[in-house]
C-alpha positions in Angstrom: -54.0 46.4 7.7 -56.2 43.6 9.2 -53.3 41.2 9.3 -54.8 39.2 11.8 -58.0 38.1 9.9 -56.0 37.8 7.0 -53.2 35.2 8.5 -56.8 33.1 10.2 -58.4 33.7 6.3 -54.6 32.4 4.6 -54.0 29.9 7.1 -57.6 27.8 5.8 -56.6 28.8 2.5 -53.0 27.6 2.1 -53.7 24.3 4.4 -56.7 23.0 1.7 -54.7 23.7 -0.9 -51.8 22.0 0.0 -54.3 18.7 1.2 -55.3 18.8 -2.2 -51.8 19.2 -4.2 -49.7 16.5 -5.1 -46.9 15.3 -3.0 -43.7 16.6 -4.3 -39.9 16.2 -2.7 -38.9 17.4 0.7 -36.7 19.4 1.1 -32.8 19.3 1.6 -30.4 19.5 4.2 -27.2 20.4 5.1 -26.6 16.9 6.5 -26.5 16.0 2.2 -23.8 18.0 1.5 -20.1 17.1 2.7 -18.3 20.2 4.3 -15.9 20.2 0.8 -19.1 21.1 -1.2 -20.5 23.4 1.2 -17.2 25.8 1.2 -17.5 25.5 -2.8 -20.6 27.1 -2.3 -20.6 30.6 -4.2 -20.7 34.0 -3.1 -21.2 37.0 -4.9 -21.0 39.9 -2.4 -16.9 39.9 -2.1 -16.2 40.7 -5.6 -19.4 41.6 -8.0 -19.3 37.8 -9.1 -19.7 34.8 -8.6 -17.2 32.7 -6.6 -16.7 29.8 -4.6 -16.5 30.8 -0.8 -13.0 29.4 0.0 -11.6 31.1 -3.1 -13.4 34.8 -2.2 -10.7 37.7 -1.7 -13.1 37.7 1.9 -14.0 36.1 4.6 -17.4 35.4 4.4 -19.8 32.9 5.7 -22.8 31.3 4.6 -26.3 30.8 6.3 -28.5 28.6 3.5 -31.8 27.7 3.0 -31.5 24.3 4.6 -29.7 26.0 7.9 -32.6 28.6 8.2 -35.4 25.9 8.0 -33.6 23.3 10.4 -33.1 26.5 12.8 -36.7 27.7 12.3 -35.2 31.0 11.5 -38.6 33.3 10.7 -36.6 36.7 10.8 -32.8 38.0 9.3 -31.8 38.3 12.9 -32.6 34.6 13.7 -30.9 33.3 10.6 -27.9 35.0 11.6 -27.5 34.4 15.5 -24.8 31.7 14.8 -22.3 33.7 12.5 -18.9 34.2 13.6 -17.7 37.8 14.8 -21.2 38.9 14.6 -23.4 39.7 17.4 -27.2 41.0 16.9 -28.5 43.5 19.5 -32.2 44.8 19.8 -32.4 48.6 19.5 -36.3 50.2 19.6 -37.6 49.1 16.4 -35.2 46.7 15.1 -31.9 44.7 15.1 -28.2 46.0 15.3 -25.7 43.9 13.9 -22.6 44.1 15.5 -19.8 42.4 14.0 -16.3 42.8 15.5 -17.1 45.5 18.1 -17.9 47.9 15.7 -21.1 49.4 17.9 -22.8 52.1 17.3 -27.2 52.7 18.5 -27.7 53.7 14.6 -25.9 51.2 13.0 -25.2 52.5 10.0 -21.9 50.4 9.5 -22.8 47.4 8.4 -25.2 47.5 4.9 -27.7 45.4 4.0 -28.3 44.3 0.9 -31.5 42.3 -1.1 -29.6 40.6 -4.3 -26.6 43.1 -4.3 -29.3 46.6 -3.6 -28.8 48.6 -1.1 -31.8 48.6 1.8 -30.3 50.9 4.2 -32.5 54.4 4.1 -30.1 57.3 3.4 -31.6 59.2 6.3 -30.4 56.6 8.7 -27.8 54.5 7.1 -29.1 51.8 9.0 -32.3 49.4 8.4 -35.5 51.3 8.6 -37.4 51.4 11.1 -40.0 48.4 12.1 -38.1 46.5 9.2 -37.6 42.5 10.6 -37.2 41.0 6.7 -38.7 37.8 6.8 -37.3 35.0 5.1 -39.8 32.9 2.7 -38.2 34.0 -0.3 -34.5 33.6 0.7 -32.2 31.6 -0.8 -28.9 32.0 1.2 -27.4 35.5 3.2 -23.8 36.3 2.5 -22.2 38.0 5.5 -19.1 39.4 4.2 -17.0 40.4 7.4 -14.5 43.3 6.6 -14.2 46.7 5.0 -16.5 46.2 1.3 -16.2 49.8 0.3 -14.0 49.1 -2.9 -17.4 46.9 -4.2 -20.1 48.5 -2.7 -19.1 52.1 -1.3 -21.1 54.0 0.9 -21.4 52.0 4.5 -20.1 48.7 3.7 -17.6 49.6 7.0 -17.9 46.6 9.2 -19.0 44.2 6.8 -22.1 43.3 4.4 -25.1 41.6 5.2 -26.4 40.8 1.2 -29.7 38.7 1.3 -30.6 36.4 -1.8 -33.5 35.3 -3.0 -34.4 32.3 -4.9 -34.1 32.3 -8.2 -37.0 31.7 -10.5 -35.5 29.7 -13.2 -34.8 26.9 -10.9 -36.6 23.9 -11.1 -40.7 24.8 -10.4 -41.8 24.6 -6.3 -44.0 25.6 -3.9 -44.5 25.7 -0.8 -46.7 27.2 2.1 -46.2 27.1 5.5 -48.2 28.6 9.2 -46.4 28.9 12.6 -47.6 29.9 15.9 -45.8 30.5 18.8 -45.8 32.5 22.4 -46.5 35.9 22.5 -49.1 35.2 20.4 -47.0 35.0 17.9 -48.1 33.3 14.0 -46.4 33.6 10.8 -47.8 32.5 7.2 -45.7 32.5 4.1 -46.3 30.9 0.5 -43.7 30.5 -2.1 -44.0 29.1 -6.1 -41.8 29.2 -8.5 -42.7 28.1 -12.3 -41.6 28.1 -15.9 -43.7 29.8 -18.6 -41.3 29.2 -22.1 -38.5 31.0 -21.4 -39.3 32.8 -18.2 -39.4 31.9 -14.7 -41.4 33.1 -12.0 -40.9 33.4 -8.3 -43.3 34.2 -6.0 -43.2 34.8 -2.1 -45.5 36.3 0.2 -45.5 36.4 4.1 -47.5 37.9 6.8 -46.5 37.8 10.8 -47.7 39.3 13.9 -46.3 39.3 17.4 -47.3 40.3 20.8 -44.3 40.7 22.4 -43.0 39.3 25.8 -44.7 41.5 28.3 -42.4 39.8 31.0 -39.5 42.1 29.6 -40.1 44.7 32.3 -38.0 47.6 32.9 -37.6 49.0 36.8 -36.8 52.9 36.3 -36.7 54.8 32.7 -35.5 58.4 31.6 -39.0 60.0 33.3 -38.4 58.3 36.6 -35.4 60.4 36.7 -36.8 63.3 35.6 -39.7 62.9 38.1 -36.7 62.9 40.9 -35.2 66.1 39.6 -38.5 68.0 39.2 -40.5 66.3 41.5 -43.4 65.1 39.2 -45.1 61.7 39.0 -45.4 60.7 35.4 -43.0 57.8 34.8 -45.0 54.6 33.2 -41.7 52.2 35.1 -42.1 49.7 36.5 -43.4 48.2 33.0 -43.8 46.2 30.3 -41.1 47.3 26.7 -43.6 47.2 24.2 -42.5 45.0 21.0 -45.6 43.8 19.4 -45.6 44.3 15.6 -47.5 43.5 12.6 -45.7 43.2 9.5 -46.1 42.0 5.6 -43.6 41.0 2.9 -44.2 40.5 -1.0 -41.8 39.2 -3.4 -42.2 38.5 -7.2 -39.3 38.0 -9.6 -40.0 37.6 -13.5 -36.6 36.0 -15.2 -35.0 34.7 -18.9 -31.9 33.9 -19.7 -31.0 38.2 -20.3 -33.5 39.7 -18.3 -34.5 40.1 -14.4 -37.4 42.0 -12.7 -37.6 42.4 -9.3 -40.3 43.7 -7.1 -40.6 44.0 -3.3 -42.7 45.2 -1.2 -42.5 45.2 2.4 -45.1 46.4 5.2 -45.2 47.4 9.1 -47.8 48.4 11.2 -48.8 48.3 15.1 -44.8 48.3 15.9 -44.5 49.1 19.4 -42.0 51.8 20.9 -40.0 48.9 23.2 -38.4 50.9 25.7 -39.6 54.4 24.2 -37.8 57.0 21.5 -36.0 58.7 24.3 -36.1 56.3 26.7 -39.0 56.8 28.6 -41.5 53.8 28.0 -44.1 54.6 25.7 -46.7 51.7 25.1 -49.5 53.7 23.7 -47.3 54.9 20.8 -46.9 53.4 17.2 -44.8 52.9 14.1 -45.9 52.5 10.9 -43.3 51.4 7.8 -43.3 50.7 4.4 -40.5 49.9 2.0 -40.6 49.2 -1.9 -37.9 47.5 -4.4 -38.4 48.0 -8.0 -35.0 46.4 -9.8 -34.5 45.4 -13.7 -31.1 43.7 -14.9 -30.2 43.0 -18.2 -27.5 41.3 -19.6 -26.0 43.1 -22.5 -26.3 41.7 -26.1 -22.7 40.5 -27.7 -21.5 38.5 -24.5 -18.6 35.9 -25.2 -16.6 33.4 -23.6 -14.7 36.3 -22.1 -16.9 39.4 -22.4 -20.3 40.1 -20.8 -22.0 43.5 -19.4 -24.8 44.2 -17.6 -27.2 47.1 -16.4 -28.7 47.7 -13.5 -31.9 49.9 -12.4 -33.6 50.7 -9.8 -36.1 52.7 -7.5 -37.0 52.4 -3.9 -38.9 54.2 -1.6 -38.9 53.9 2.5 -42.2 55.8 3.8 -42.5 56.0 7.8 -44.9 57.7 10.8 -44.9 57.1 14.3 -47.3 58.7 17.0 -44.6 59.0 19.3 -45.3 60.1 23.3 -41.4 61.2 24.1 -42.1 61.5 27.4 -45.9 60.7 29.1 -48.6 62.5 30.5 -48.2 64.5 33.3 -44.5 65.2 32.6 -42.8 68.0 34.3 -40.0 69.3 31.8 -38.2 72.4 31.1 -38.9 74.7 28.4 -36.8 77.7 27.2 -38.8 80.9 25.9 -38.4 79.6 22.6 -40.5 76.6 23.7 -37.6 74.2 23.0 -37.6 70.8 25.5 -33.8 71.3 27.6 -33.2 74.2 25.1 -30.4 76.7 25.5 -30.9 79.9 27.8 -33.4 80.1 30.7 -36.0 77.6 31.2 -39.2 77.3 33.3 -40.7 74.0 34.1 -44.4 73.1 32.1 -46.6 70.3 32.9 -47.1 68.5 29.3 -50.7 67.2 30.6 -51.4 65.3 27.1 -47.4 64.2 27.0 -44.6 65.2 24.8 -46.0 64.3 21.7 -43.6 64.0 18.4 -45.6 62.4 14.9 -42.5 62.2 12.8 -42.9 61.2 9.0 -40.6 60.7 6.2 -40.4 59.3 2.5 -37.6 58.7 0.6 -36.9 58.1 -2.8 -33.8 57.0 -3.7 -32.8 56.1 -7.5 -29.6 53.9 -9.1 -28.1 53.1 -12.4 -24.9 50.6 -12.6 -23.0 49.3 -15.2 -20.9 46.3 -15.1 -18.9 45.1 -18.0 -16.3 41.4 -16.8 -13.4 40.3 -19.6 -11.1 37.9 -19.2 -9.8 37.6 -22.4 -6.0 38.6 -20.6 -4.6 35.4 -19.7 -5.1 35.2 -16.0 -6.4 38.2 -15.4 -10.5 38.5 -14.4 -11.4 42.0 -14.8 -14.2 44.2 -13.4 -15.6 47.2 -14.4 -18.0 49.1 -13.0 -19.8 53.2 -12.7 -22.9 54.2 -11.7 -24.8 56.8 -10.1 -27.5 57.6 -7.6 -29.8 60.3 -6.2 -31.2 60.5 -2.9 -34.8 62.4 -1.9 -35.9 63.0 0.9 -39.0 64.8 2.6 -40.2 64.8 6.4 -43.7 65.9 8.0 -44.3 66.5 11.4 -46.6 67.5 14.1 -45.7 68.1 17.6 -46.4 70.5 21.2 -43.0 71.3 22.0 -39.8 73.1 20.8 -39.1 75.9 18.7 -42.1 77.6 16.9 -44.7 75.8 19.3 -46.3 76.6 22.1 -45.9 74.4 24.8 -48.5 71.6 25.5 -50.5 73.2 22.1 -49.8 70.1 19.1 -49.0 72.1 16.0 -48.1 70.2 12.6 -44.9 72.1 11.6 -44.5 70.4 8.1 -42.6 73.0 5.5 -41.2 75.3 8.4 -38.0 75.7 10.2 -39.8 73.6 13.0 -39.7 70.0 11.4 -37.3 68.3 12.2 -35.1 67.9 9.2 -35.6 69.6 5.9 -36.6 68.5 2.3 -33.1 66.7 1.3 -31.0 65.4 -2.0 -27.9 63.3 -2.5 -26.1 62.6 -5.3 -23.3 60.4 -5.6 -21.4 58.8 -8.9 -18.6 56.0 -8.7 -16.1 54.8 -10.8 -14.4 51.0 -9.6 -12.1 48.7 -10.7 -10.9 45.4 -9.7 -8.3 42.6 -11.3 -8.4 39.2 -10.4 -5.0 37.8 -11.4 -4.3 34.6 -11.2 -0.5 33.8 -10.9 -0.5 30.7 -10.6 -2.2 27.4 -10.0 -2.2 28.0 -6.4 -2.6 31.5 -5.9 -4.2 34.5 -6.9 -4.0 38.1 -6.4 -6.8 40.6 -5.9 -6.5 44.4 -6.5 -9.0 47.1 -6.7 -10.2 50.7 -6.5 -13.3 52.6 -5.9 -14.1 56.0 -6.0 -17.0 57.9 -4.9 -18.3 61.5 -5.3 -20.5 62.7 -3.2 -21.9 66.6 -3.2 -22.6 67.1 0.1 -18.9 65.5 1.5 -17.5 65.2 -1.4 -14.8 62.4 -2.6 -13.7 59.2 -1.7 -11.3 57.2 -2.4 -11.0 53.0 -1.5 -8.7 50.5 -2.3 -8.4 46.5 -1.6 -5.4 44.6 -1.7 -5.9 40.2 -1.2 -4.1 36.9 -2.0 -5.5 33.8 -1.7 -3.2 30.7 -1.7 -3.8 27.4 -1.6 -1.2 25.8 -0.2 -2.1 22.3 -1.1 -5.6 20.8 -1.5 -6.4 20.9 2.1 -4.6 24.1 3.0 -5.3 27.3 2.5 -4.7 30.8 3.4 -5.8 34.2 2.8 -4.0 38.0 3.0 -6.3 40.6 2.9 -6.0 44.5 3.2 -9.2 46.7 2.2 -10.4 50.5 3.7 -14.1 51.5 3.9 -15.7 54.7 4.1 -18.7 55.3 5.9 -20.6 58.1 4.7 -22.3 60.7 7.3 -26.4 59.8 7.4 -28.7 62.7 6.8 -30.2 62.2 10.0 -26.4 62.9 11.2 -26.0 65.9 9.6 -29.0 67.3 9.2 -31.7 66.9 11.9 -33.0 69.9 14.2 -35.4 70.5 16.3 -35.2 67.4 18.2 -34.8 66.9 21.8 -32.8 63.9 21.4 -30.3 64.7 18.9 -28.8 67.7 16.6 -27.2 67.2 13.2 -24.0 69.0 11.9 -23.7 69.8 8.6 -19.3 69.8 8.8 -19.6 66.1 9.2 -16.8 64.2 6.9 -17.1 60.1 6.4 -15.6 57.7 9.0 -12.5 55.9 7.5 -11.5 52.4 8.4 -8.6 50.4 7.3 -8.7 46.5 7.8 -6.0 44.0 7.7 -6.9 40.4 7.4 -5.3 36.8 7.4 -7.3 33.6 7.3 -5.8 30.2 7.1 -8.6 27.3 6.0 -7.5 23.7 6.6 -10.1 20.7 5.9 -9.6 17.1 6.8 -11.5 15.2 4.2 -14.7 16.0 3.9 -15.7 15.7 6.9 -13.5 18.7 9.0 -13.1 22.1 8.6 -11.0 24.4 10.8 -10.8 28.1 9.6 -8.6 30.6 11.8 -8.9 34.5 11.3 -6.9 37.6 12.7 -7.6 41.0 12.1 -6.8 44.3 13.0 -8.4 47.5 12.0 -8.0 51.2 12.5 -11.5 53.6 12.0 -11.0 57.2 12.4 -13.4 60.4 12.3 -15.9 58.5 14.4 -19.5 60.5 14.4 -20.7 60.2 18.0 -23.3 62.6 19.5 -21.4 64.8 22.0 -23.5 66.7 24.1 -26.6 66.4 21.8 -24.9 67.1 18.4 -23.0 64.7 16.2 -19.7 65.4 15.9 -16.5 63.5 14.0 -14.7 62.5 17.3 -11.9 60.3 18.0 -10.4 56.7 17.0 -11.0 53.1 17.2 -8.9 50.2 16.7 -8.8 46.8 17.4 -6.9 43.2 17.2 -8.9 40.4 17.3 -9.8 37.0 15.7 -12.5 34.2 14.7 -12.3 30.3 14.9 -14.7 28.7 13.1 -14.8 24.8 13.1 -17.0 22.4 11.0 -17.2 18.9 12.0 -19.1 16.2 10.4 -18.7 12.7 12.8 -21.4 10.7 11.0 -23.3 11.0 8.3 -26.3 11.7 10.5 -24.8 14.5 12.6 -23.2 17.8 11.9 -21.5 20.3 14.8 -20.3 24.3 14.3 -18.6 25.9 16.4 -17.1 29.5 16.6 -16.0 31.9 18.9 -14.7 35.4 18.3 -12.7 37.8 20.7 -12.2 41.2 19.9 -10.5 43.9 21.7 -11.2 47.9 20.8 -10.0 50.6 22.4 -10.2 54.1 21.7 -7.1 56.8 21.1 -6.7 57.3 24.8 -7.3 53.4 25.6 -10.2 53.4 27.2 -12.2 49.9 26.1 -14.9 50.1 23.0 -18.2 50.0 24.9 -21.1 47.7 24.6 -19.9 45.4 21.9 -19.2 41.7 23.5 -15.4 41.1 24.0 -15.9 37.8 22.9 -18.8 35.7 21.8 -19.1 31.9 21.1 -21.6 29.9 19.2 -22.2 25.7 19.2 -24.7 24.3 16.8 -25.7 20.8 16.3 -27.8 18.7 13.7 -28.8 15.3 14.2 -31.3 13.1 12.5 -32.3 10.6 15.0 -34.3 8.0 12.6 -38.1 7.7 11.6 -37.9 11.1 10.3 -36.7 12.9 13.4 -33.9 15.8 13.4 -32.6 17.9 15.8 -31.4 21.2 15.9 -29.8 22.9 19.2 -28.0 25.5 18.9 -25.9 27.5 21.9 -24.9 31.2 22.1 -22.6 33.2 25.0 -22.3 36.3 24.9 -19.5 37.8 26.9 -19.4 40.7 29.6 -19.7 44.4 27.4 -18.2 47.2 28.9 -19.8 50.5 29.4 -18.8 54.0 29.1 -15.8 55.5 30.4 -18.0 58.0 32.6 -20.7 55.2 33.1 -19.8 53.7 36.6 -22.2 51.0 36.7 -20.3 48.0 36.4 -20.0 46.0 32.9 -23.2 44.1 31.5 -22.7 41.0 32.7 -22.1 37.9 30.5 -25.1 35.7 29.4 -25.6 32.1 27.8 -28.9 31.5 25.5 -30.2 27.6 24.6 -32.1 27.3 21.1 -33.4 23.8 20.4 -35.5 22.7 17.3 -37.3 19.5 16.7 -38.4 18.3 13.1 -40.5 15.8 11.9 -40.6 14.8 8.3 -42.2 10.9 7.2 -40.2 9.6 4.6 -41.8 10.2 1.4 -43.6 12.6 2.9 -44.2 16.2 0.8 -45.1 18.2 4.6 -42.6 18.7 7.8 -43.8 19.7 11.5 -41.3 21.5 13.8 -41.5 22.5 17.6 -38.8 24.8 18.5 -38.1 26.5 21.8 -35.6 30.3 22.2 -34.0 30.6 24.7 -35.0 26.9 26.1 -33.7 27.1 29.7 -35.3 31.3 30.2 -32.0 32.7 30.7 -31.8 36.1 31.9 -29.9 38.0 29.8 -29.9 42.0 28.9 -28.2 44.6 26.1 -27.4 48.2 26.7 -30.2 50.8 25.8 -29.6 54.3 24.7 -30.7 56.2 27.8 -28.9 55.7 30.8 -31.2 56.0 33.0 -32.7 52.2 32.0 -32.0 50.3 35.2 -31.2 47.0 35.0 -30.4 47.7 31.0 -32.8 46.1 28.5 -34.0 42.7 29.1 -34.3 40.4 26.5 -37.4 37.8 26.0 -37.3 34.7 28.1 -38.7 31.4 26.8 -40.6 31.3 23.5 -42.2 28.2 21.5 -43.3 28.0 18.5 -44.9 25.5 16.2 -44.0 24.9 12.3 -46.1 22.8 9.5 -45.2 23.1 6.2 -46.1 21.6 2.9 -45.0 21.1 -0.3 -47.3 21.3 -3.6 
């Protein structure tokens, strides 16, 4: 895809049109809502419908429209930096979200959502690979933190990350926008929503490229260590991590009053390898992903004041290839006679002149029906009922010049053998869930539900919830929360072979969690908001790899809790602040490893006059242990500046912002999966970027 020429093509395009639309209102800010309306603001990811966020049987939080543009958030894991209990990690190809110390390099316990749809791939259970999700369509993100399972099922462990888009019977807009930045960086996005009768249209597109800092330099990767133990000379370190990408998003949403259709599309190319699949840098390799969306809602016929239903459908399909060079030219690695890289048995060394190539490819299919049906008509009571089912496809291709079936150094495509590494693959599941909202009172109001999953590879699940919510009096409130989570085992877990890197296991049962939770939410007019959370939470049949092969292993549990404080001193100024402390251990005590300890965020907005705002917003990121047999000592602590100024004339229908990451170049660094990284991953130093929108 010639993105490049297409962004410089767009860019003239978008700008002329927008000098010759009509000026039309700028847009909002959280500075124009007092903090009372903003926690009335509603949330549909803690219950299947729509509820104000103070009143959710959850503790959620909110990143809008208006926070993402005075950030100049471009990507999901920029809008979310400043959530509470949630810290975002780079891993090769995209973002962990880590939220309360729940860390795993797959990620596969928190789900994403796009309006209430699973994104995750199956094969994973985490986002696909090269997927960033930009944000022009984007309305508001829910981040539910907390076991979801009784809503959601499968993987909604840590929490839920649900991303909404704008809805296209709102009042008709558009908008188009161009950034450019370091790394030779530039983003273009359009948006337009309109009215035709009874239907409303939204439309979204965005395109943006990256370079990627080349100053992130690693010292010493896996092959350096290899080169020590067989005495070759093939390591690429000291270099460069590879990040550029090239990516493409498409949106477009047809609505009335009983009807939804939603279509996304979403496109990857040219995504570098960062630090290499198995840790051995890799810069000449590259990813290619593509993911689709196809979703039709209708609201059922005969709804009343206290009855409606709806169904759901949908397809989507994630496609992916990479030209991966495991480890580089010139490698010196052992083979066993059945040509597998560090296979079992005896082993002679081979010189892999070409490198260790590996061109995985997958596509997968995956297919839902849901049913909803919400009555009311029982006094107090808000009932929820809901079954569906899904099915799961997936196919892999491969070519490669090592392991079993190949002969060494000799690249062989090994699609439709024993070779490949995982096998053509199905999953069904059907669920059955319901959930009472009683209200007992005028001050509280109890929450009880229950889902139940069937799976036929694992089996059945079973996951109930338990909340009140009480408000106290009309500044105080508190919440009581008790919910488990299941998180089912990823295909890739249970199913790859072949691989150098990792084995599957087909015994693998779901990791279990069970959460307790108790928020209290106190507001001082409108213009101060303190919200203090606990929580403890056991998991259990953890899947780690162990010696190469995923196994269920172990126990986690943890105490910990969030602050979160909203503080509005003028009507020109807004502060957040949070910080979150956590404190897993495992059965035999030894500390969690990698996830922060504790993590703090400080955020300020402030419109300095003539049309001037700024935005700043401060991170820490506390000290993350390693592992128990790791002796290097704990990644050290780091602090990260973000500061973004706007520019928007009175009157005026276009807005020009100059932002700077990590303003003051901190060094800072995240674990990697290999070991032998020295000096851990480092993340990109300082980074501008210019904004111009317009409105039409």
């Amino acid at each position: 895809m010639q993105v490049g020429v297409r962004m410089r093509m767009g860019a003239v395009a978008a700008w002329c049109l927008g000098m010759a639309a009509m000026p039309a209102r700028a847009a909002g800010s959280l500075l124009d809502l007092d903090l009372d309306s903003l926690s009335q603001l509603e949330v549909r990811s803690a219950t299947g419908f729509k509820m104000a966020a103070r009143d959710a049987p959850a503790i959620v939080s909110i990143v809008t429209a208006a926070q993402i543009e005075a950030m100049g958030a471009n990507t999901l894991e920029e809008a979310l930096q400043g959530v509470a209990g949630l810290h975002i990690a780079p891993k090769n190809r995209q973002p962990l979200f880590v939220i309360r110390g729940m860390y795993t390099y797959d990620n596969p316990q928190v789900l994403v959502t796009l309006n209430d749809v699973p994104i995750n791939p199956v094969f994973t259970g985490s986002l696909g690979a090269g997927v960033k999700l930009p944000l022009a369509a984007v309305e508001r993100i829910e981040v539910v933190r907390g076991p979801g399972s009784a809503v959601f099922g499968a993987d909604a462990f840590a929490g839920v990350i649900n991303i909404v888009t704008r809805d296209p019977m709102r009042e008709p807009e558009s908008q188009a926008g161009l950034s450019l930045g370091a790394f030779r960086s530039a983003d273009l996005w359009m948006r337009r929503t309109s009215r035709v009768g009874d239907w409303g249209l939204m439309l979204a597109a965005e395109l943006q490229r990256s370079e990627g800092d080349r100053e992130r330099r690693i010292e010493a990767d896996q092959q350096t260590e290899f080169d020590r133990l067989f005495g070759s000379q093939a390591s690429r370190a000291p270099g460069a991590l590879d990040t550029q990408y090239r990516l493409g998003n498409l949106h477009v949403e047809l609505a009335r009053a009983d009807l939804q259709l939603r279509l996304w599309h979403y496109r990857a190319d040219r995504m570098g390898a960062a630090w290499g699949i198995a840790g051995a840098l890799d810069p000449d390799s590259r990813t290619e992903a593509r993911q689709s969306l196809a979703e039709l809602r209708w609201q059922l016929p005969g709804a009343t004041e206290h009855f409606n239903a709806l169904l759901r459908a949908s397809w989507s399909n994630f496609w992916f290839f990479a030209n991966y060079q495991v480890f580089p030219a010139g490698a010196l690695l052992p083979v066993n006679a059945q040509g597998d890289l560090f296979g079992a048995g005896e082993s002679r060394l081979f010189r892999f002149e070409q490198g260790a190539i590996g061109n995985p490819g997958s596509d997968e299919d995956s297919l839902r029906l849901d049913a909803e049906a919400h009555y009311s008509g029982w006094a107090g009571h808000r009932l929820r009922l809901a079954a569906g089912a899904s099915q799961v496809k997936f196919h892999a291709w491969e070519a490669k010049n090592f392991s079993n079936g190949v002969a060494a150094g000799q690249l062989v495509d090994v699609t439709g053998t024993p070779f490949v590494y995982a096998p053509d693959l199905q999953r069904r599941n059907r669920y059955l869930s319901l959930q009472d909202v009683w209200r007992l009172n005028e001050q509280a109001e109890l929450t009880l539900g229950l889902r139940v999953d069937h799976y036929n590879d694992f089996g059945t699940t079973r996951n109930p919830r338990a909340s009140l919510v009480w408000r106290h009096s009309p500044v105080l409130s508190s919440k009581w929360l008790y919910g488990q989570a299941f998180r089912a085992p990823s295909m890739k877990e249970q199913f790859v072979a072949s691989n150098p890197v990792n084995l599957g296991s087909k015994t693998l049962t779901p990791e279990r969690v069970r959460t307790w939770e108790w928020q209290l939410d106190w507001s001082a007019g409108t213009d101060f908001n303190a919200r203090l959370a606990f929580f403890h939470y056991r998991m259990s049949d953890l899947i780690r790899l162990v010696s190469g092969v995923y196994r269920n292993v172990g126990q986690l549990s943890a105490p910990g809790a969030e602050l979160e404080l909203d503080w509005r001193p003028s009507d020109h100024s807004h502060v957040r602040l949070n910080h979150s402390v956590q404190r897993a251990r495992d059965a035999e005590g030894h500390v969690a490893p990698y996830a922060p300890r504790q993590i703090s965020s400080l955020a300020l907005e402030h419109r300095l006059g003539a049309g001037l705002s700024l935005q700043a917003q401060a991170r820490w990121v506390g000290a993350r242990p390693r592992l128990n047999a790791d002796t290097r000592a704990p990644l050290p602590a780091y602090r990260q500046l973000d500061v973004q100024l706007r520019w928007q004339p009175a009157g005026a229908d276009w807005s020009a912002s100059l932002g700077l990451r990590n303003a003051l170049n901190a060094a800072a660094t995240e674990p990697a999966d290999s070991n032998a990284i020295v000096g851990d991953v480092p993340l990109a130093g300082r980074a501008w970027r210019l904004d111009l929108r317009r409105s039409f």
